[in-house]
Structure formats: C-alpha cells, structure tokens
Chimera marker file (.cmm) of the C-alpha trace (Angstrom):
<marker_set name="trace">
<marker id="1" x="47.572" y="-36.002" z="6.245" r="1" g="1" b="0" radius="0.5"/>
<marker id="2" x="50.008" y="-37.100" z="3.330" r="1" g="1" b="0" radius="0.5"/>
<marker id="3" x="51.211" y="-40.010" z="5.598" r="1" g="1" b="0" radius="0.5"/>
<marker id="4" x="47.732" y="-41.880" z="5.424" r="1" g="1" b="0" radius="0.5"/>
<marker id="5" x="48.085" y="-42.669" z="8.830" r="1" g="1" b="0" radius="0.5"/>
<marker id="6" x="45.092" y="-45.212" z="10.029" r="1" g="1" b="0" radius="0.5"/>
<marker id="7" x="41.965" y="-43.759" z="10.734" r="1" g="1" b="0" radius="0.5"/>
<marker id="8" x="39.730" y="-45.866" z="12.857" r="1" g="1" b="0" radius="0.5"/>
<marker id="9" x="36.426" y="-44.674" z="10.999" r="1" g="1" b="0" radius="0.5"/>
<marker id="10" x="35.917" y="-46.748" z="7.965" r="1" g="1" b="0" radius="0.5"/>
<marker id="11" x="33.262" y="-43.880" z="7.002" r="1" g="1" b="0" radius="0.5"/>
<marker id="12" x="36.062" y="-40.556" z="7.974" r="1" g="1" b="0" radius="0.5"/>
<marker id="13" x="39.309" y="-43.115" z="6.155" r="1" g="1" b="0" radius="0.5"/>
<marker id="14" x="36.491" y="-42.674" z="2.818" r="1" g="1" b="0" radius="0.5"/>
<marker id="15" x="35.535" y="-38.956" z="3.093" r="1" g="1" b="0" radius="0.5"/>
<marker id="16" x="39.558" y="-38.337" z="3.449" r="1" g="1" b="0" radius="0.5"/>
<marker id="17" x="40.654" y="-40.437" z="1.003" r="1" g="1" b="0" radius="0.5"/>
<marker id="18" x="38.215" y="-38.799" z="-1.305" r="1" g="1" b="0" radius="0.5"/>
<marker id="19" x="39.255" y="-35.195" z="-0.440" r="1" g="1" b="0" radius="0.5"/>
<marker id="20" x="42.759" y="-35.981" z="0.007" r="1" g="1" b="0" radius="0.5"/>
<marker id="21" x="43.795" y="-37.525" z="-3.376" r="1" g="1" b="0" radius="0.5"/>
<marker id="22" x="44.547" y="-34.411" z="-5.666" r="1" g="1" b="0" radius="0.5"/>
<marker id="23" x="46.101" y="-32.806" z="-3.039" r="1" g="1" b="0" radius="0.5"/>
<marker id="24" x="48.849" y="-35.365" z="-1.996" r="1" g="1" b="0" radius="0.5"/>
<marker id="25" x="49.199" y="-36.168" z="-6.169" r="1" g="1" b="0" radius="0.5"/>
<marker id="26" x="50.648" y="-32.810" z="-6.216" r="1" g="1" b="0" radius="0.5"/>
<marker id="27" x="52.551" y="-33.120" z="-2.915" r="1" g="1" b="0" radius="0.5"/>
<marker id="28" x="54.103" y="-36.160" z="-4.321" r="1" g="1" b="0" radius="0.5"/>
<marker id="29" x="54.422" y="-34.181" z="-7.955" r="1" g="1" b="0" radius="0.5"/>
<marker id="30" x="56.613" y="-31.476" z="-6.254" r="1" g="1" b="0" radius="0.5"/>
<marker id="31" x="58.478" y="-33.835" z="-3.703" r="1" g="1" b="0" radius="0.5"/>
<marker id="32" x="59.584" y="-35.886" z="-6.894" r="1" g="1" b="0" radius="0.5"/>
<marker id="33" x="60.628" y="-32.705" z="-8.542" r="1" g="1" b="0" radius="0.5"/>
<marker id="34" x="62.937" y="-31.508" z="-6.034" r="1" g="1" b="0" radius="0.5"/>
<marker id="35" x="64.662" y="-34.787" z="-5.481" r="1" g="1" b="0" radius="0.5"/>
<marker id="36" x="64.933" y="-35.394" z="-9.029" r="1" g="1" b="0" radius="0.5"/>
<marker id="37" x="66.404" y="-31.530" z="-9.421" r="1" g="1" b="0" radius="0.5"/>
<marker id="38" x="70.087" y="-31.149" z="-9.782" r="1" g="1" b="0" radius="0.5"/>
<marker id="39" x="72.187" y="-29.431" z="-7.313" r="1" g="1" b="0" radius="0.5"/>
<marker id="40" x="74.063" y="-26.492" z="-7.787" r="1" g="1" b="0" radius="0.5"/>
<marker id="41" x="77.691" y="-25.952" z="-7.343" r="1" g="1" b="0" radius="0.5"/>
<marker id="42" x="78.441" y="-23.047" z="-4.224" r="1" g="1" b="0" radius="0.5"/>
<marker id="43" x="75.104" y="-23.532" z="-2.407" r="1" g="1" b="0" radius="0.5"/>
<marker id="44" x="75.313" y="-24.191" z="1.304" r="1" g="1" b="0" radius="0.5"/>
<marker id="45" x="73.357" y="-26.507" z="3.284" r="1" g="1" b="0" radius="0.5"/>
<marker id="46" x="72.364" y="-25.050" z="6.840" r="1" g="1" b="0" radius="0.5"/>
<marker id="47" x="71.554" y="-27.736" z="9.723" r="1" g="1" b="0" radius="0.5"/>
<marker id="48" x="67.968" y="-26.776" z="11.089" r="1" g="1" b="0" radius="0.5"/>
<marker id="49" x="69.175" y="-28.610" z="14.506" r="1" g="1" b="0" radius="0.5"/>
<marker id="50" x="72.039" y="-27.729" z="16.363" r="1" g="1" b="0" radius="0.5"/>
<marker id="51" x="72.545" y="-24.249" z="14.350" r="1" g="1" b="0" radius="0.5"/>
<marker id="52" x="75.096" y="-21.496" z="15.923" r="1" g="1" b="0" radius="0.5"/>
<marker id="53" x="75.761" y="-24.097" z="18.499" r="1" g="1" b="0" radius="0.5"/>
<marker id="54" x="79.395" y="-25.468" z="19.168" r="1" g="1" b="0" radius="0.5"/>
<link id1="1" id2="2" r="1" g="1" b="0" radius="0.2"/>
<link id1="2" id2="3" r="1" g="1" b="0" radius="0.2"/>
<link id1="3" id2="4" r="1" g="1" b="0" radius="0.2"/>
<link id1="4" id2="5" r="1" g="1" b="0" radius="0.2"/>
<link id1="5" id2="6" r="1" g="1" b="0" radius="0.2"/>
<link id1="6" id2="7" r="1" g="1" b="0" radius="0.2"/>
<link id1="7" id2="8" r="1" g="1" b="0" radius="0.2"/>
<link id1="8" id2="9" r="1" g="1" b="0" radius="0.2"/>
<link id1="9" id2="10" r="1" g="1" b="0" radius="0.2"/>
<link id1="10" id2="11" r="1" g="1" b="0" radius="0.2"/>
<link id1="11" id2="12" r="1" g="1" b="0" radius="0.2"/>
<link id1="12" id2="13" r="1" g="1" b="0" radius="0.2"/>
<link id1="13" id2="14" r="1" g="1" b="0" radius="0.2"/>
<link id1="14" id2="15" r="1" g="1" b="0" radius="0.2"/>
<link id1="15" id2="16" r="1" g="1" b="0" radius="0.2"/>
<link id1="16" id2="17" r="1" g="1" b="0" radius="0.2"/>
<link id1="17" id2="18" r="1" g="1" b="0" radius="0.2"/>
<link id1="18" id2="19" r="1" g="1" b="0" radius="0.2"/>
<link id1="19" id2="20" r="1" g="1" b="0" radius="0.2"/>
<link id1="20" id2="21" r="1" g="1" b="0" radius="0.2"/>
<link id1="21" id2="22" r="1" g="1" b="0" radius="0.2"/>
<link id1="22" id2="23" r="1" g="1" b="0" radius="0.2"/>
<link id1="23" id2="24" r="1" g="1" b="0" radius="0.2"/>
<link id1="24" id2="25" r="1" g="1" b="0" radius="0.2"/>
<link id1="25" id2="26" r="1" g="1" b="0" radius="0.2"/>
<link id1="26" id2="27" r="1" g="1" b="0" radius="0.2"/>
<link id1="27" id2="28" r="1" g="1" b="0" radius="0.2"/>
<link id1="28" id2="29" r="1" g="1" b="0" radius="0.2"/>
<link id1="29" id2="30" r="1" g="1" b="0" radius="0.2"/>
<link id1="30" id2="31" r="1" g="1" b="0" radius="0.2"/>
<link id1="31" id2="32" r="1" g="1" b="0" radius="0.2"/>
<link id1="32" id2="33" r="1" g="1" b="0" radius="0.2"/>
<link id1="33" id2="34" r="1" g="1" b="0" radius="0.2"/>
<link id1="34" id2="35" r="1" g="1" b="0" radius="0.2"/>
<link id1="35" id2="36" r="1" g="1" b="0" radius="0.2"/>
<link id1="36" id2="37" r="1" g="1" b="0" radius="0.2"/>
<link id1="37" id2="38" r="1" g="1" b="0" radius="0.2"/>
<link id1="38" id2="39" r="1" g="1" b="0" radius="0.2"/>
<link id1="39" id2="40" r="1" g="1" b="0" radius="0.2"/>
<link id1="40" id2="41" r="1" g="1" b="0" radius="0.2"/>
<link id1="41" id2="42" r="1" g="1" b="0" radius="0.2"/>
<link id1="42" id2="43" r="1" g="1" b="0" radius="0.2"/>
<link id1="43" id2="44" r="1" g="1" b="0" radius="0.2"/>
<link id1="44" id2="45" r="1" g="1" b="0" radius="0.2"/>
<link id1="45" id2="46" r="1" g="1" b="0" radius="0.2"/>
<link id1="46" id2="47" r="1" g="1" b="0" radius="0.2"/>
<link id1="47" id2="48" r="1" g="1" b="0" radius="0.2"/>
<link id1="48" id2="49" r="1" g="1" b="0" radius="0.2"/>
<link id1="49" id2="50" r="1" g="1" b="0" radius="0.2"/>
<link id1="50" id2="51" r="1" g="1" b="0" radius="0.2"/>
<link id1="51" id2="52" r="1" g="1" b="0" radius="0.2"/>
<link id1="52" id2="53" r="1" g="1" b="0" radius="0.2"/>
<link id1="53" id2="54" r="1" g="1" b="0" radius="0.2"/>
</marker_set>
C-alpha cells in the first residue's frame, strides 16, 4: 500500500489516500531512521537468499 500503486477508481485512489497518509508518514519516518542510523562495528549481515547454500 506504501508504493501508491494506481488504483483505477478515482473514488477507492481518494478513500486510500485519505486513510493511508499517517500511516506511510511514519513508514517513511522509520525507513529514514534506519538508513540514516550508523552501523556498528562486528555485526554480520546474513543473505535472506541463497542462505546455507554452497
């Protein structure tokens, strides 16, 4: 929902935009938190794809 992908329904694209706002502000709050948070010496990244495989 956070993508705004295109909705078809002028009337539905309203009632989500409305509904949608405050909760993708803080999405985007938390997202820009993380990026902007430093990273720590010793901490190990694990690949989601292709894990225990090799």
């Amino acid at each position: 929902m956070a993508l705004a992908h295109a909705i078809e329904s002028k009337v539905e694209a309203a009632y989500r935009r409305g509904d949608l706002v405050e909760k993708r502000r803080r999405l985007m709050e938390d997202w820009a938190a993380f990026c902007a948070s430093p990273v720590h010496d010793g901490e190990v990244v694990v690949p989601i794809r292709g894990a225990g495989r090799g």
